[in-house]
Phi, psi and omega in degrees: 000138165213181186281118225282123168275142165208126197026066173099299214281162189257100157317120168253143169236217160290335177256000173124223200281132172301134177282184146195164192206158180106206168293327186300292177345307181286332184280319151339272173317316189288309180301328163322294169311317153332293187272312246251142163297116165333098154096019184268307141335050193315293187314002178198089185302295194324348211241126160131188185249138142270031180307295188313357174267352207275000154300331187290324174296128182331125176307322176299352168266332202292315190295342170292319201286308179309307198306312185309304171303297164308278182333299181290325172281335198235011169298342169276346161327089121000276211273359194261150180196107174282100174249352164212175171207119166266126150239111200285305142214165153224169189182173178278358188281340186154144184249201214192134192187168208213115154267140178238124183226212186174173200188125212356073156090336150286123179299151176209091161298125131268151202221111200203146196234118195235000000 
């Protein structure tokens, strides 16, 4: 279980911050990873994305590059399997992708706005 995020902020609840478990959790946790910058964290270089660089990138590269990126954030997912990455737009204000994973055996689509 962990504590249900919503724009940053800690969901409060009648017993204090609202839990969540499941997929939601696990969806929680991926976006985190995502969205949050590669190496922004000195006590956890490992933790985040190079999403936010895919504007630097060659266009003709990006869709390899997101897939690459995506994969190195979400590589301590053990139990997590990245089977497809859409890249839906980039520009310099942010890009936009659409994921597909599975997860023991479930399927889970995401959609992040980095």
């Amino acid at each position: 279980m962990e504590l249900k995020l919503l724009a940053g902020d800690y969901v409060p609840g009648a017993q204090g911050p609202e839990l969540i478990s499941g997929q939601e959790e696990l969806a929680q946790r991926v976006l985190m990873r995502l969205t949050a910058r590669r190496g922004a964290f000195p006590l956890l270089p490992e933790y985040g994305s190079r999403l936010y660089a895919l504007p630097q990138v060659k266009a003709s590269q990006r869709a390899l590059a997101a897939r690459q990126y995506a994969a190195e954030a979400l590589a301590e997912e053990t139990e997590l399997v990245l089977t497809d990455v859409e890249l839906l737009s980039v520009s310099e204000e942010g890009s936009e992708l659409r994921l597909w994973l599975e997860y023991q055996g479930q399927p889970l689509r995401l959609q992040v706005e980095i």
